[in-house]
SERO-4910 file (N, C-alpha, C, O; in steps of 0.05 Angstrom, whole numbers):
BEGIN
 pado doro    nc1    nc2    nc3   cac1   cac2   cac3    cc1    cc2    cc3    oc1    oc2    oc3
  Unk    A  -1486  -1369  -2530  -1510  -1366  -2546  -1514  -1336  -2551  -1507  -1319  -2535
  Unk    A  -1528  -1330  -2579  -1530  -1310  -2581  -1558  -1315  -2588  -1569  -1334  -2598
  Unk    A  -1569  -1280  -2576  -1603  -1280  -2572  -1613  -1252  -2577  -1603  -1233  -2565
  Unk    A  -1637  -1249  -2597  -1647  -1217  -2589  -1666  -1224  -2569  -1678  -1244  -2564
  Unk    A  -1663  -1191  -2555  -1682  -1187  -2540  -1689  -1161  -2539  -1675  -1141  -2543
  Unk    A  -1711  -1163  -2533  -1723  -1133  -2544  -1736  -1111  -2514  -1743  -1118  -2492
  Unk    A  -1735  -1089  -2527  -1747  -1072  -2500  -1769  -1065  -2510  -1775  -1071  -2533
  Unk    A  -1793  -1045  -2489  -1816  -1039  -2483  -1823  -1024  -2513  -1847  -1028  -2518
  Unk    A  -1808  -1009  -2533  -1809   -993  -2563  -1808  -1010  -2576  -1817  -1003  -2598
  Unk    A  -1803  -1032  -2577  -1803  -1055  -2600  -1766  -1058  -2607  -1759  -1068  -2628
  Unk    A  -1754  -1051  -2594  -1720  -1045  -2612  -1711  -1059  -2601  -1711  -1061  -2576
  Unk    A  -1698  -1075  -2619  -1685  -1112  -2609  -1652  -1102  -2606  -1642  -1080  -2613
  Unk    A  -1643  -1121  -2596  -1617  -1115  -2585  -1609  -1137  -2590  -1626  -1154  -2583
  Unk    A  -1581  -1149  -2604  -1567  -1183  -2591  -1551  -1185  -2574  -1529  -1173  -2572
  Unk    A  -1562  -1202  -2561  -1546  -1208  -2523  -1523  -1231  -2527  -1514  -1232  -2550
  Unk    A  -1514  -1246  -2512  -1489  -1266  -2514  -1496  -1273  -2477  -1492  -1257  -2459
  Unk    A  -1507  -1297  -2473  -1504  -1314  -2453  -1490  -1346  -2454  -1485  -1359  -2474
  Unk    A  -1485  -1351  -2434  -1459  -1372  -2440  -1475  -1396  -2420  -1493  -1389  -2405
  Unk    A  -1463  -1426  -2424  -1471  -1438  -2405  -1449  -1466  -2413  -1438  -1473  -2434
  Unk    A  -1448  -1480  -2380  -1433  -1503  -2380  -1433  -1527  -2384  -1416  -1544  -2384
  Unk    A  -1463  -1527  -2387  -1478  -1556  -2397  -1505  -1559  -2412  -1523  -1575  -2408
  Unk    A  -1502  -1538  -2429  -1521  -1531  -2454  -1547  -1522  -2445  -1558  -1505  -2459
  Unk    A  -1561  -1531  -2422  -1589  -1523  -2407  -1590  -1491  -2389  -1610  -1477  -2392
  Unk    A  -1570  -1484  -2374  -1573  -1471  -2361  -1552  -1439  -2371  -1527  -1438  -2374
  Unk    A  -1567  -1420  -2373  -1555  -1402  -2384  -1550  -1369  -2367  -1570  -1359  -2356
  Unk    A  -1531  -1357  -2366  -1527  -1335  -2355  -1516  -1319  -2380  -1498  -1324  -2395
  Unk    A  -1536  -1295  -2382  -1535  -1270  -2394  -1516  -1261  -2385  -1505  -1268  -2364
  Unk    A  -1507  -1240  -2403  -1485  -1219  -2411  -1510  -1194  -2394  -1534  -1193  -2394
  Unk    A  -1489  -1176  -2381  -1520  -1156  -2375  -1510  -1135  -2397  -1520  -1114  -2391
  Unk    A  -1496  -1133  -2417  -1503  -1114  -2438  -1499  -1123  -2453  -1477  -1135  -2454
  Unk    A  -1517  -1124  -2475  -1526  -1135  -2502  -1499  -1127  -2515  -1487  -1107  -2506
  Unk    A  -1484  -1149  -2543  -1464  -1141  -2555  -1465  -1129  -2582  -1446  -1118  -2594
  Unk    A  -1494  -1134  -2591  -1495  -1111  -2617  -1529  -1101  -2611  -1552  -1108  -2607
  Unk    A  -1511  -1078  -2612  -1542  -1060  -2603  -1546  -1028  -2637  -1527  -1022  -2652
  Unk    A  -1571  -1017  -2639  -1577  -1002  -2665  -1553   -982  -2658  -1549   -975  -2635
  Unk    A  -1540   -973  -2679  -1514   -961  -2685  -1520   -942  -2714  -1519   -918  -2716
  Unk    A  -1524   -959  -2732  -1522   -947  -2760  -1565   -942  -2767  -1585   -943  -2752
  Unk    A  -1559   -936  -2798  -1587   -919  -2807  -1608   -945  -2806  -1630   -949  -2797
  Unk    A  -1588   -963  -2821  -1604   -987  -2823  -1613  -1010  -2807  -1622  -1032  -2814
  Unk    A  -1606   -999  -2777  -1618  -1019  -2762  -1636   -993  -2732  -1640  -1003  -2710
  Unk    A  -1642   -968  -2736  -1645   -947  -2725  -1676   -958  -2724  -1689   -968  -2742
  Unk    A  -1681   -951  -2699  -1709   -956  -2684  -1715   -986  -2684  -1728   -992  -2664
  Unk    A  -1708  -1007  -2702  -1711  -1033  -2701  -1695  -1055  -2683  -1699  -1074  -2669
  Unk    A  -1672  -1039  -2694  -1652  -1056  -2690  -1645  -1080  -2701  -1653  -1083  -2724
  Unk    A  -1629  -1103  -2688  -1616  -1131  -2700  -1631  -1150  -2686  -1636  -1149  -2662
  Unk    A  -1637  -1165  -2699  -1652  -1197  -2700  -1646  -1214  -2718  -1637  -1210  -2741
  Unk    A  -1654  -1246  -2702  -1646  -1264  -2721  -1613  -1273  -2716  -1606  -1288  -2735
  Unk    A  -1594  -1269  -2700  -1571  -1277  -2705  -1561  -1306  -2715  -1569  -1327  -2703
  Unk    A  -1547  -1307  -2732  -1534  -1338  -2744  -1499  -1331  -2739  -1487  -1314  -2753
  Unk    A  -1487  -1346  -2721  -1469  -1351  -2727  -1450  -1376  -2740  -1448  -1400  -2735
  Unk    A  -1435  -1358  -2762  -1406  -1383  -2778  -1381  -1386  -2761  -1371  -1368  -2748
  Unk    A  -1374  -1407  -2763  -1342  -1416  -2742  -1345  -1391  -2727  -1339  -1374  -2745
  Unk    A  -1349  -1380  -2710  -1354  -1359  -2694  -1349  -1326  -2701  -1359  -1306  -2690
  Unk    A  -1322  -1329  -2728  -1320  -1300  -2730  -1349  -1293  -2751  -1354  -1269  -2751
  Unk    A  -1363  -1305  -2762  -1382  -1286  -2768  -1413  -1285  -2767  -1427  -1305  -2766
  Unk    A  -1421  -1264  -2767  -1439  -1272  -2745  -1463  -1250  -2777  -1454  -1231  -2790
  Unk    A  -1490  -1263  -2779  -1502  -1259  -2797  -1536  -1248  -2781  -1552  -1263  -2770
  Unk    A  -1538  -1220  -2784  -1564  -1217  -2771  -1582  -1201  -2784  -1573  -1195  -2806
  Unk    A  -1608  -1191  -2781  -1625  -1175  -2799  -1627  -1145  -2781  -1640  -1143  -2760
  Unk    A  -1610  -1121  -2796  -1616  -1098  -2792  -1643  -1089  -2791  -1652  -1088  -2814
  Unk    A  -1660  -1081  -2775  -1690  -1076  -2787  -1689  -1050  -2772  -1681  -1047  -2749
  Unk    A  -1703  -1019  -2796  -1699   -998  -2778  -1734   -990  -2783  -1743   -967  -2785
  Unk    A  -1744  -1005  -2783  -1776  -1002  -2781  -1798  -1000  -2803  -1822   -996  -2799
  Unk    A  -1778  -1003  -2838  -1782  -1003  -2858  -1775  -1018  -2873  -1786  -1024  -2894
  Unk    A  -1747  -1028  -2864  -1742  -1052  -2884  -1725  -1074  -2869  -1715  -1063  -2849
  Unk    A  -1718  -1098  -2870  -1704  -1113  -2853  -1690  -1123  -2880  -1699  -1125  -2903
  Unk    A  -1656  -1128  -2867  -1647  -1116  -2887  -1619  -1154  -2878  -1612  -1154  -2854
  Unk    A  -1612  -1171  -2891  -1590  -1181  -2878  -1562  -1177  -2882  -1550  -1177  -2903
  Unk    A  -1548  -1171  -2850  -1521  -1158  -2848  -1506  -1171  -2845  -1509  -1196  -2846
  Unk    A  -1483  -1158  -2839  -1462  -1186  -2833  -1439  -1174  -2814  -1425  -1157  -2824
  Unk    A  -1433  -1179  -2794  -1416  -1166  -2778  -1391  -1198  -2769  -1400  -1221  -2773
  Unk    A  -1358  -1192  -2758  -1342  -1209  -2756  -1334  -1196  -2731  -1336  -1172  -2724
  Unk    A  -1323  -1221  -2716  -1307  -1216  -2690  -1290  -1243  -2680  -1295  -1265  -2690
  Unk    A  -1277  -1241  -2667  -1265  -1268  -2657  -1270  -1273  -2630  -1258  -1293  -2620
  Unk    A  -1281  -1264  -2618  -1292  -1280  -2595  -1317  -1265  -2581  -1317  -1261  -2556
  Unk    A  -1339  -1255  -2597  -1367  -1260  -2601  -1376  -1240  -2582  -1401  -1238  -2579
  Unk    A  -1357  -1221  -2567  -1369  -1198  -2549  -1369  -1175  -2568  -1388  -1160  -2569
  Unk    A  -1349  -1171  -2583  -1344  -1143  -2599  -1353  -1146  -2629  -1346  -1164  -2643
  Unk    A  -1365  -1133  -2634  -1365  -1150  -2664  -1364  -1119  -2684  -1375  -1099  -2675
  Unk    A  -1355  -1119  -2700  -1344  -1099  -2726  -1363  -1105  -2747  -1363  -1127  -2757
  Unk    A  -1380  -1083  -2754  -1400  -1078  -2778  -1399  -1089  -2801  -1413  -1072  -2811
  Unk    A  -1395  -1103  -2819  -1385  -1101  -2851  -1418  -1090  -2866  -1421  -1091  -2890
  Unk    A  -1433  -1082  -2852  -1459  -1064  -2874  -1476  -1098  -2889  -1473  -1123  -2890
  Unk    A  -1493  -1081  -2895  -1518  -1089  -2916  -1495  -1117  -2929  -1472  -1112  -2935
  Unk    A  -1513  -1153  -2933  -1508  -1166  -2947  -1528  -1163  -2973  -1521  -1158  -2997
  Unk    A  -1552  -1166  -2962  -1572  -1173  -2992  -1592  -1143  -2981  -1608  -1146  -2962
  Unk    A  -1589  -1123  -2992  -1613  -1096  -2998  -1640  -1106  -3005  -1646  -1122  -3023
  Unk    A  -1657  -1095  -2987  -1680  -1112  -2990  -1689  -1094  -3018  -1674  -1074  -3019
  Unk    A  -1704  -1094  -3037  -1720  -1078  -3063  -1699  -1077  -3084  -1697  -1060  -3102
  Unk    A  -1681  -1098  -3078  -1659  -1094  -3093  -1650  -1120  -3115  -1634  -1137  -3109
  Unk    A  -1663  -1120  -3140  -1667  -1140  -3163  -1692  -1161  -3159  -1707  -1165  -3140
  Unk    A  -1691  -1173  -3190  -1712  -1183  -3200  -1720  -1213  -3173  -1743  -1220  -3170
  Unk    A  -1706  -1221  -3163  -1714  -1238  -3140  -1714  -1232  -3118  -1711  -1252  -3102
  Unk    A  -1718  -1209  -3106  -1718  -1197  -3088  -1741  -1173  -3078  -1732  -1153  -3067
  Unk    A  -1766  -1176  -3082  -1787  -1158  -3087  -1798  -1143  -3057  -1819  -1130  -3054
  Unk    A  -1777  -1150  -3037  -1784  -1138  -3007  -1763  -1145  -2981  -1739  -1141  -2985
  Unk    A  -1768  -1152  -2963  -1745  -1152  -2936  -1724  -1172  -2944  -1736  -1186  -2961
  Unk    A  -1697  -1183  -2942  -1685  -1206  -2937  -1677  -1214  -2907  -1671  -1203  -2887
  Unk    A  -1679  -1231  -2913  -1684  -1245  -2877  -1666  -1259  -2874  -1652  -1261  -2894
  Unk    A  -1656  -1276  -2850  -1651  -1305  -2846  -1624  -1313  -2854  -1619  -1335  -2845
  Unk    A  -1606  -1302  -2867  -1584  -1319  -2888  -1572  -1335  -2870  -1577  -1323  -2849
  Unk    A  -1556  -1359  -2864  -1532  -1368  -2861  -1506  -1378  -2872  -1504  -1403  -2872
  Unk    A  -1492  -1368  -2877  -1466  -1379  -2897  -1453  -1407  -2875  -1445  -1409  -2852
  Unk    A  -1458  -1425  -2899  -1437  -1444  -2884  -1408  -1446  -2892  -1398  -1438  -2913
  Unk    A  -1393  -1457  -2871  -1369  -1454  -2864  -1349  -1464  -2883  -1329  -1452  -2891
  Unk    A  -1359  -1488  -2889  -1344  -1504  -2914  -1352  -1490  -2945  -1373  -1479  -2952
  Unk    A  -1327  -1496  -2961  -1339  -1480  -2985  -1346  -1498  -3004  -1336  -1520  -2998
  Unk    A  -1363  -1502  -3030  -1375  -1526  -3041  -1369  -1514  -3066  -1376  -1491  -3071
  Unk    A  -1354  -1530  -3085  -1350  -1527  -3110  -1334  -1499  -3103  -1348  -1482  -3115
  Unk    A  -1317  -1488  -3094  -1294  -1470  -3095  -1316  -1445  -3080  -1299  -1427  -3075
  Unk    A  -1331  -1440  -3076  -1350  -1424  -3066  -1370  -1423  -3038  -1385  -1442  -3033
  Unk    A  -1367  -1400  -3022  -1385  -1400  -2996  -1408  -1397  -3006  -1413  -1383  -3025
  Unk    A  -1428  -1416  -2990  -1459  -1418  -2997  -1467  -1405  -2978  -1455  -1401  -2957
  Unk    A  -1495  -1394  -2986  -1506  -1389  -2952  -1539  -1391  -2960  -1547  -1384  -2982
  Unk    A  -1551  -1399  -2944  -1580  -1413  -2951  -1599  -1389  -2929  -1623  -1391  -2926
***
């Protein structure tokens, strides 16, 4: 499972705890994506969604805009940046933060969706 959790400044971190029978869970004791870049600075990452496990979809928030990113890994401890999906103030349907995305795995009509 992946989880934010946040410290005493408000700056979220995502953790990775594992378990053997879905109820009972043991934490990672260091969070696996923690603030790095501009756009997730003082806020940090929340919200994680992960696709077939390499990708993993979360909201950069650096205390002004929450922003949704998208980072890939293959087995869910390390994970590699790919930057900003949707810029929040960025076009006519988009008038403030983007939040939330999940891309699903299967593609529909020749194309990845993500809701």
């Amino acid at each position: 499972m992946l989880y934010r959790a946040q410290d005493t400044k408000g700056t979220s971190r995502i953790g990775y705890a594992e378990s053997a029978d879905g109820i009972h869970f043991m934490k990672r004791a260091e969070p696996v994506l923690v603030p790095e870049t501009n756009y997730e600075a003082a806020g940090g990452g929340e919200d994680p969604r992960v696709v077939d496990i390499d990708y993993l979809t979360y909201i950069g928030y650096n205390k002004k805009d929450a922003q949704l990113c998208l980072a890939v890994s293959r087995h869910l401890l390390h994970w590699e940046r790919k930057g900003i999906l949707l810029p929040a103030y960025k076009g006519n349907w988009n008038a403030g933060w983007t939040k939330s995305g999940a891309i699903l795995k299967e593609k529909i009509n020749g194309k990845y969706w993500m809701y």
